[in-house]
N, CA, C and O of each residue as an XYZ file, in Angstrom:
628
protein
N     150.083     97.134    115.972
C     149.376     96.055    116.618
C     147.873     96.215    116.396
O     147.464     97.357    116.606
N     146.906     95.256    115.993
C     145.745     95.270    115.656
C     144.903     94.835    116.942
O     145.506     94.341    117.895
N     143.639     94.995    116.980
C     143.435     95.140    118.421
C     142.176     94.608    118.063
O     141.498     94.996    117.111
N     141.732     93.229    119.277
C     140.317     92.067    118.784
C     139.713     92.921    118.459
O     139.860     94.137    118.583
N     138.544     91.958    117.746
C     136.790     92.234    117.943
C     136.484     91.151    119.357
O     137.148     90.175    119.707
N     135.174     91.762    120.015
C     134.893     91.199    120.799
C     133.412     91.139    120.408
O     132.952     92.125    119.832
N     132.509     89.950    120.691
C     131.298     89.804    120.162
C     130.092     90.465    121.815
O     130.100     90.300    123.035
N     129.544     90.949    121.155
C     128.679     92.055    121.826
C     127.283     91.521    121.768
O     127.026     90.865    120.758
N     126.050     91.716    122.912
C     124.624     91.593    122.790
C     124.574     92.579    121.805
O     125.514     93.372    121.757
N     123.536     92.693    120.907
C     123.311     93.109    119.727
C     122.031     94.385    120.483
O     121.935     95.507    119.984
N     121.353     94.047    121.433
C     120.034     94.407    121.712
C     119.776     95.758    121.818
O     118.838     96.356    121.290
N     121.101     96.459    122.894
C     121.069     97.680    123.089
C     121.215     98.658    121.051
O     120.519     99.506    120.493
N     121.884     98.249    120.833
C     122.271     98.809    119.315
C     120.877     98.852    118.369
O     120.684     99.901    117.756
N     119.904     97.772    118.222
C     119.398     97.318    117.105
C     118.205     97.924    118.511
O     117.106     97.845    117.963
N     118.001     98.379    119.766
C     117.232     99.432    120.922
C     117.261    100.973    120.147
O     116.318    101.644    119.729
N     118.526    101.208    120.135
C     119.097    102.536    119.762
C     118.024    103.100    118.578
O     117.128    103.935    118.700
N     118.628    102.010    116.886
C     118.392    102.251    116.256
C     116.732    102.636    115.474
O     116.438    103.259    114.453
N     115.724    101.769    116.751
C     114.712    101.566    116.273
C     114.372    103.001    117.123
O     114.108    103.961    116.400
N     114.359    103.179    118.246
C     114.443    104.462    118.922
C     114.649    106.241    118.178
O     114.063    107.318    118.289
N     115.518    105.844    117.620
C     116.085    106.862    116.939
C     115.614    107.226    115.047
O     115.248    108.303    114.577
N     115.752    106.266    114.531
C     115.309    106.383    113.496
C     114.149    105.590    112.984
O     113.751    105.827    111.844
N     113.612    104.746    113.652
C     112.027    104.097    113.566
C     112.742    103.012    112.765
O     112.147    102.485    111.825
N     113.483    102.797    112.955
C     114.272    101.052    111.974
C     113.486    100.049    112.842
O     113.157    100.262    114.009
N     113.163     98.672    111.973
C     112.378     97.599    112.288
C     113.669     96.814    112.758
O     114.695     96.847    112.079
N     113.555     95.879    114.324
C     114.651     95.347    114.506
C     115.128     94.407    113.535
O     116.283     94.058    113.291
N     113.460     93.871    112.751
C     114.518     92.642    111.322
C     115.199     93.424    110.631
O     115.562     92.825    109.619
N     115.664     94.742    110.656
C     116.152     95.352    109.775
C     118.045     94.222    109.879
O     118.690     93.824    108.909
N     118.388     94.037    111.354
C     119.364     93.482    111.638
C     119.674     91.999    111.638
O     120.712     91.375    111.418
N     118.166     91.556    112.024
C     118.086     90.204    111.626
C     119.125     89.487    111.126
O     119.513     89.826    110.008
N     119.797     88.383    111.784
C     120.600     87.492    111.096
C     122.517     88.229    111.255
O     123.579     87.639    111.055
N     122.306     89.423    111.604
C     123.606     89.991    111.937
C     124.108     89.812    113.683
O     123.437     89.926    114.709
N     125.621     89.477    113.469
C     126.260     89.336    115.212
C     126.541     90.817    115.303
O     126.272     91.549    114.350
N     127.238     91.428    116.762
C     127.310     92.481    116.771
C     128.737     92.352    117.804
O     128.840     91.603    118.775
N     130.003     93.515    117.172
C     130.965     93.078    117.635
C     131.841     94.521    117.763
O     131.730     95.286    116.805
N     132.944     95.053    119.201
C     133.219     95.987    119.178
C     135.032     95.815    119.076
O     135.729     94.809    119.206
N     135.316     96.910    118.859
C     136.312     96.619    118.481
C     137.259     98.235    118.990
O     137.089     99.285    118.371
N     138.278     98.103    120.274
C     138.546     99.220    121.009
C     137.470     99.515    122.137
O     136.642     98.710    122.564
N     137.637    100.738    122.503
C     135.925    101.344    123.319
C     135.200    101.877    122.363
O     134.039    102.160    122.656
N     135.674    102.150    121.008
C     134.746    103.449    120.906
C     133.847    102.730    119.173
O     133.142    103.492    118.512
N     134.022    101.574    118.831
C     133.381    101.220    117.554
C     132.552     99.726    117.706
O     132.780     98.743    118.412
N     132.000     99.882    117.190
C     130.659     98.649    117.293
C     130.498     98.656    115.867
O     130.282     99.549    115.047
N     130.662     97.404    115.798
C     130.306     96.663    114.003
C     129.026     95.805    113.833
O     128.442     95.313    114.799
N     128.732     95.696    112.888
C     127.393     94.767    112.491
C     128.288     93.469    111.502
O     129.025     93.823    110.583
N     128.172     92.592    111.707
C     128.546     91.700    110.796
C     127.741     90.120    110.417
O     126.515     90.014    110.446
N     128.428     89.264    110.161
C     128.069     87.995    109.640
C     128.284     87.293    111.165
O     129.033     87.861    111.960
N     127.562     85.969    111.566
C     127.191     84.956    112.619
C     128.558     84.148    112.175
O     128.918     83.362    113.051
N     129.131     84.165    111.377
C     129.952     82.589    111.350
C     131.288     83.239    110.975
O     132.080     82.912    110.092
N     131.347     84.292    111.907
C     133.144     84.303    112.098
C     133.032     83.579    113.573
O     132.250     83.831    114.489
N     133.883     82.777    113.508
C     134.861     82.419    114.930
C     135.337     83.296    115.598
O     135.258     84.523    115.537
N     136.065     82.315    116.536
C     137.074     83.012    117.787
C     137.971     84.130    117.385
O     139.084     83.775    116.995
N     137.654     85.743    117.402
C     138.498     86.824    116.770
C     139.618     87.207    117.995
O     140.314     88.188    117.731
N     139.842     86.615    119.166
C     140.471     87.253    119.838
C     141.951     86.398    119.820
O     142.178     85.191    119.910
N     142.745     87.437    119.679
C     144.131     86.989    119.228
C     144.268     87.025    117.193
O     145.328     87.015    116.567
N     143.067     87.061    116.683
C     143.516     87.030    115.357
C     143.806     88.575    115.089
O     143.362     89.530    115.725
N     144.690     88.582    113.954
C     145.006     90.075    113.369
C     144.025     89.863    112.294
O     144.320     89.227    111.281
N     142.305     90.629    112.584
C     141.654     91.190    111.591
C     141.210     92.218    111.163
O     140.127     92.439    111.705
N     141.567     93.216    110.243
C     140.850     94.040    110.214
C     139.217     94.482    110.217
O     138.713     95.386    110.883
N     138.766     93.870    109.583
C     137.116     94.294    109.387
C     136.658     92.708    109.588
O     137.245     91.650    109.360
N     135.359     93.022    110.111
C     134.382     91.930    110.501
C     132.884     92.107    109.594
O     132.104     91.174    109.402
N     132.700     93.418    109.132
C     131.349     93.992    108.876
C     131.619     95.262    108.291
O     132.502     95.613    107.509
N     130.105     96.256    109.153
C     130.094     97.635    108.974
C     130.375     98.240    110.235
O     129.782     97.827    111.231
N     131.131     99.084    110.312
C     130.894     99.786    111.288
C     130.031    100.654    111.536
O     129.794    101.554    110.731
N     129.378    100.535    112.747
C     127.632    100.308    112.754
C     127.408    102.081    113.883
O     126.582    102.978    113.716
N     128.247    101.989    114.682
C     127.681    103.174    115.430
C     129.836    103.504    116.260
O     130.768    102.700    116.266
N     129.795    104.852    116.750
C     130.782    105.170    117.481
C     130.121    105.671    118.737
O     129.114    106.379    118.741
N     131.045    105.065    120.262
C     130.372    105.385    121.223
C     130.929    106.487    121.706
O     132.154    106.447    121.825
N     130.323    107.567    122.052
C     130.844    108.500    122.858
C     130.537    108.280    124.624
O     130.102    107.328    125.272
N     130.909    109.384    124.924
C     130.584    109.413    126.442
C     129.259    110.073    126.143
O     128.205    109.536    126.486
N     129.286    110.933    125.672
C     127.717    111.515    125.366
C     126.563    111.017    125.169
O     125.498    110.987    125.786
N     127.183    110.409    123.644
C     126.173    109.990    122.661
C     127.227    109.270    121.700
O     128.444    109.426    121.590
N     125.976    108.095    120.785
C     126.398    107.450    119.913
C     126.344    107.908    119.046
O     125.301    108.561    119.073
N     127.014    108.091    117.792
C     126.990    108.360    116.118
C     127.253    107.049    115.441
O     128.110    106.165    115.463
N     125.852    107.392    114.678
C     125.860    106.107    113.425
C     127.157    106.644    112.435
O     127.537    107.793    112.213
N     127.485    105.806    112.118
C     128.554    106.139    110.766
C     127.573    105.628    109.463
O     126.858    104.690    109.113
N     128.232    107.346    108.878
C     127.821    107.061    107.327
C     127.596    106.468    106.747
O     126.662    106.700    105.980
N     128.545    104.855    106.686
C     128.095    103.864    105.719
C     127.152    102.778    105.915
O     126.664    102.002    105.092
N     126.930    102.917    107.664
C     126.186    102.640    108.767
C     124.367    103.033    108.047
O     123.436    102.246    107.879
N     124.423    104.218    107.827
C     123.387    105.056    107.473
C     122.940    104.429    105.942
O     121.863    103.927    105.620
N     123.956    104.608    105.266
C     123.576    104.216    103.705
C     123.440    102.752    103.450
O     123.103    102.257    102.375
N     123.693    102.197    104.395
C     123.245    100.648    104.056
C     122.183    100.474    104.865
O     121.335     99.838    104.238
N     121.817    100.731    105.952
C     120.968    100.592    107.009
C     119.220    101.145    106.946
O     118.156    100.575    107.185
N     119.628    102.684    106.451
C     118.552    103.644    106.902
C     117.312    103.815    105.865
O     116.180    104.210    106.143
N     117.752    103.467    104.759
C     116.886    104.034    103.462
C     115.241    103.791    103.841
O     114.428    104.625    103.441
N     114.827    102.717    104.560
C     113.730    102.692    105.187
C     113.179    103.174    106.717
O     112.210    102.872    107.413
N     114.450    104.180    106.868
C     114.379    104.924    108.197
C     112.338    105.473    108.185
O     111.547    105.531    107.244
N     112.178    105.738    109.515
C     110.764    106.406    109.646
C     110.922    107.699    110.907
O     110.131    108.274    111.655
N     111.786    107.736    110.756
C     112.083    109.422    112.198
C     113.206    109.898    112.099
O     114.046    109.003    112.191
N     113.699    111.017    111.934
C     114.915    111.620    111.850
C     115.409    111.915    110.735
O     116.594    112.238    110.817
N     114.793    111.944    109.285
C     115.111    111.938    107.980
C     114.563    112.851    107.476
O     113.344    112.987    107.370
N     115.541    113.708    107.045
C     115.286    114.549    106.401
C     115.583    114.217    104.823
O     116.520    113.449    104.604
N     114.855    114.739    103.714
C     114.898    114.572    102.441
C     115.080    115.420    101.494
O     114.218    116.110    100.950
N     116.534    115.373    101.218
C     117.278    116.762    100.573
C     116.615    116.832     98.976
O     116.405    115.831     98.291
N     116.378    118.040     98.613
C     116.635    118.403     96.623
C     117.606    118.369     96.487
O     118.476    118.272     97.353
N     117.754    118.457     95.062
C     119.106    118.200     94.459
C     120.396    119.286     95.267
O     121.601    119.076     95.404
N     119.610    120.385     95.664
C     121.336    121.401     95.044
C     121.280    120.758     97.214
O     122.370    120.582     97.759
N     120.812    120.676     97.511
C     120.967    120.662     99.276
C     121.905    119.169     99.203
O     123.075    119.229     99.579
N     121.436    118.063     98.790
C     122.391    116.968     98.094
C     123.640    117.220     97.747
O     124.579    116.678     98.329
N     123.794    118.035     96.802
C     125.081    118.252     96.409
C     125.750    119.081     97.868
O     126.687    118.548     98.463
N     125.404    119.874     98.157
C     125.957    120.844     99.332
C     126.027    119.656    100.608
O     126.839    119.882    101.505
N     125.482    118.844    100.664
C     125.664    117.603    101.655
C     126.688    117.029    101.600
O     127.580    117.110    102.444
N     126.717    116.090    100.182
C     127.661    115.292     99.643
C     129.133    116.355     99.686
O     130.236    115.850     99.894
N     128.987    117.653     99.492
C     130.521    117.909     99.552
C     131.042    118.545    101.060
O     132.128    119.121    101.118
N     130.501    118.449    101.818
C     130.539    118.326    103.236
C     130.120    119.777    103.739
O     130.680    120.283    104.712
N     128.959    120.521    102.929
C     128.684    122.054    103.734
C     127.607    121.814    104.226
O     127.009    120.781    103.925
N     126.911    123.060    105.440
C     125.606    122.657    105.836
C     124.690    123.726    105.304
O     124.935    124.754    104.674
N     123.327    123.084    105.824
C     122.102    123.732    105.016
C     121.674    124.337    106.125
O     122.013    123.941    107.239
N     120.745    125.540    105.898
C     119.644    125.945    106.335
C     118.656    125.757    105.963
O     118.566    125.600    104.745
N     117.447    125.675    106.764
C     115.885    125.416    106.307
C     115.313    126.681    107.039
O     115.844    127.185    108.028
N     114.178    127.129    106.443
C     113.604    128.034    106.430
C     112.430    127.731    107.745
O     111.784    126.706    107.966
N     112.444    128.754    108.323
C     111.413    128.380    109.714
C     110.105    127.836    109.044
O     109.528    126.793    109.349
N     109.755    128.707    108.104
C     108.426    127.994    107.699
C     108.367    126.263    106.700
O     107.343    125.733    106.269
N     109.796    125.736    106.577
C     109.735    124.616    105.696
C     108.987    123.133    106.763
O     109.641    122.709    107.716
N     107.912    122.655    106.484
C     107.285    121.852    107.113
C     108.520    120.573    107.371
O     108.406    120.030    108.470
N     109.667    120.047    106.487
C     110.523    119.671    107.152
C     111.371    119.245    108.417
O     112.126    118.361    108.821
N     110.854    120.269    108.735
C     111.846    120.573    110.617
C     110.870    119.896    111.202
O     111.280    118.884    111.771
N     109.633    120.097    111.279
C     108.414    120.069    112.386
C     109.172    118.200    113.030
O     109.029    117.884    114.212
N     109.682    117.529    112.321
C     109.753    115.658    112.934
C     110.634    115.818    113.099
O     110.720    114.875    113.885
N     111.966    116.369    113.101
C     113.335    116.436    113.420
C     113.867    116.619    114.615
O     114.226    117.756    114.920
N     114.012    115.626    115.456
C     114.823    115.752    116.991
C     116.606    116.469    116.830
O     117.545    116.237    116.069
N     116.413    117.278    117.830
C     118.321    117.641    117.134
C     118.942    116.401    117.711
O     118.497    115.724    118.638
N     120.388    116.148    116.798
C     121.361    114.938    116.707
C     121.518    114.322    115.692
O     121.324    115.006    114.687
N     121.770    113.382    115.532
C     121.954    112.923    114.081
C     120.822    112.415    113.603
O     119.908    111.978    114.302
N     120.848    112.463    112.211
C     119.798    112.257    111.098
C     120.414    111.780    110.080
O     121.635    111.840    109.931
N     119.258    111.034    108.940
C     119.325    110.462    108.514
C     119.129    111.349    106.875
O     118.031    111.767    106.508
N     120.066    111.465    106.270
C     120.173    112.478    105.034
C     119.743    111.476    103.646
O     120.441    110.543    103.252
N     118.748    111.805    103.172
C     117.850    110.896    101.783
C     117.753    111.474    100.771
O     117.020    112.462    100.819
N     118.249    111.233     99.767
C     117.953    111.727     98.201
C     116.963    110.836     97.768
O     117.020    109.669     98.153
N     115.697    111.364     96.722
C     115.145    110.496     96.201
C     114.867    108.883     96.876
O     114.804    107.787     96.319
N     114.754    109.233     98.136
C     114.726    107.853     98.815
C     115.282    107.189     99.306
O     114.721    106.390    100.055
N     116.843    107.172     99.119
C     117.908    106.764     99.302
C     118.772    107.063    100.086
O     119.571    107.790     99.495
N     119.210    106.827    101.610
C     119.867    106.822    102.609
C     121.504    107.494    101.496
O     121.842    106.966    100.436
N     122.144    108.567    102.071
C     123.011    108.829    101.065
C     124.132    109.609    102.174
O     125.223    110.066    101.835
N     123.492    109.630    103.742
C     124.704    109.536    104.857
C     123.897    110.293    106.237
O     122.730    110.643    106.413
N     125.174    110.351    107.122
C     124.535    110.439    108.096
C     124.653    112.172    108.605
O     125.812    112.576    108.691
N     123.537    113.199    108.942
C     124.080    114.249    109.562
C     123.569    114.658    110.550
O     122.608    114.153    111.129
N     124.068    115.469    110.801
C     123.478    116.144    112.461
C     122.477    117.532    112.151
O     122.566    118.341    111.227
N     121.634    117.484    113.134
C     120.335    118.841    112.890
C     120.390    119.080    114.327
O     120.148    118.393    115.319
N     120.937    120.730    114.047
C     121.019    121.414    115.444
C     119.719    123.153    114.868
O     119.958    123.933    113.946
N     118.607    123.186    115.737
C     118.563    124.861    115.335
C     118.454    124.987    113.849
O     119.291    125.687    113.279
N     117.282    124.238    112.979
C     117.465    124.588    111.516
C     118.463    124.506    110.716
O     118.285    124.784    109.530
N     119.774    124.093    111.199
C     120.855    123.663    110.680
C     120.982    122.259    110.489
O     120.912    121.448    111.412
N     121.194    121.932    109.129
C     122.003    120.207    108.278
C     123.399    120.088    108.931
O     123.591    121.275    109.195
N     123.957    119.757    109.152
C     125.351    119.831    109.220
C     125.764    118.639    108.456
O     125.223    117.577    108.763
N     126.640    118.647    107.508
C     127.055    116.971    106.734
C     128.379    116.207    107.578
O     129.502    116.624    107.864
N     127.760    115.036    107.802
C     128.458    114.041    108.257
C     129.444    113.361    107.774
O     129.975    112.452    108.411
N     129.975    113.884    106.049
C     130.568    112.695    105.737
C     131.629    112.881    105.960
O     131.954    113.915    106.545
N     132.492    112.006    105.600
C     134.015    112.248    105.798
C     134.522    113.052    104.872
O     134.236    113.432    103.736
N     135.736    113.280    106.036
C     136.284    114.417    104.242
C     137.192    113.636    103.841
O     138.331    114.103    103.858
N     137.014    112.227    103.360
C     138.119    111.734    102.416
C     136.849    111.236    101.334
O     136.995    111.011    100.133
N     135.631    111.140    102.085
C     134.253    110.581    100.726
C     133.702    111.965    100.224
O     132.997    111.846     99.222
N     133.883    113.458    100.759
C     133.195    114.242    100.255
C     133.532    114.347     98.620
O     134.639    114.031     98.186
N     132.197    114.941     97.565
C     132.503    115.114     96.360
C     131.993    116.681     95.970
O     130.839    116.750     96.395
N     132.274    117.659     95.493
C     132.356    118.552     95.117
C     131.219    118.790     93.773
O     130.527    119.794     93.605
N     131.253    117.784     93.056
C     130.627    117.841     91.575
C     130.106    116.305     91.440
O     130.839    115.319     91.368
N     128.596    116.312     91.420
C     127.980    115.196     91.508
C     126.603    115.252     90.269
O     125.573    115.927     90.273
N     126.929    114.617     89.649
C     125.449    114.457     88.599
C     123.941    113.902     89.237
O     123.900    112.707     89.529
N     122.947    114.569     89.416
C     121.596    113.871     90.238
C     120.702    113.939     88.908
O     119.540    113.534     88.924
């Protein structure tokens, strides 16, 4: 059994995001915002209709997961969203990239000027500029966010 979307104020989310990673709210501009269960919130298109009672799978991106805690952006959330992030981004070299992308974590060195803007929780992981997923920074630790069905092992940069 597939279970609605329900269409959501957008405000608290597109609150979150600017909060957290310095995103401009036009970043969302022009997107509805819709949850789906308790625990997933999507970003999508204004001109879907009435979803309740339809069997749909996807509306959008899935934009953030709610915890009782805390929210987590999802990965693809991150890579479409963040690339113009301004807080919480850290900006990997190549071999820290690769060690990202295949789901291990990094250490940074107390003295790497890096850390000094980094709130612990999730962050925003950038190659060359490019939003490339979402991870968590606890204590000088990367931790990689991605899934382990997208992690890759051997990646050309």
């Amino acid at each position: 059994m597939s279970t609605s979307f329900i269409r959501l104020d957008g405000q608290p989310y597109v609150e979150w995001w600017e909060d957290r990673f310095g995103l401009s709210p036009a970043t969302f501009a022009g997107l509805c915002f819709y949850q789906r269960g308790r625990s997933t919130v999507w970003a999508g298109v204004p001109d879907v209709d009435d979803l309740t009672g339809a069997r749909v799978e996807a509306v959008g991106i899935p934009l953030l997961r709610l915890g009782a805690r805390f929210w987590k952006p999802t990965s693809i959330a991150i890579i479409t969203f963040a690339s113009m992030a301004s807080r919480n981004v850290l900006d990997l070299d190549d071999q820290e990239t690769r060690r990202f992308l295949a789901g291990s974590e990094s250490c940074l060195e107390a003295t790497d000027p890096r850390r000094e803007d980094l709130a612990s929780g999730f962050i925003v992981a950038r190659h060359d500029g490019v939003a490339i997923g979402c991870g968590e920074w606890h204590h000088g630790t990367l931790y990689s966010c991605i899934p382990k069905g997208k992690r890759v092992e051997s990646v050309d940069l």
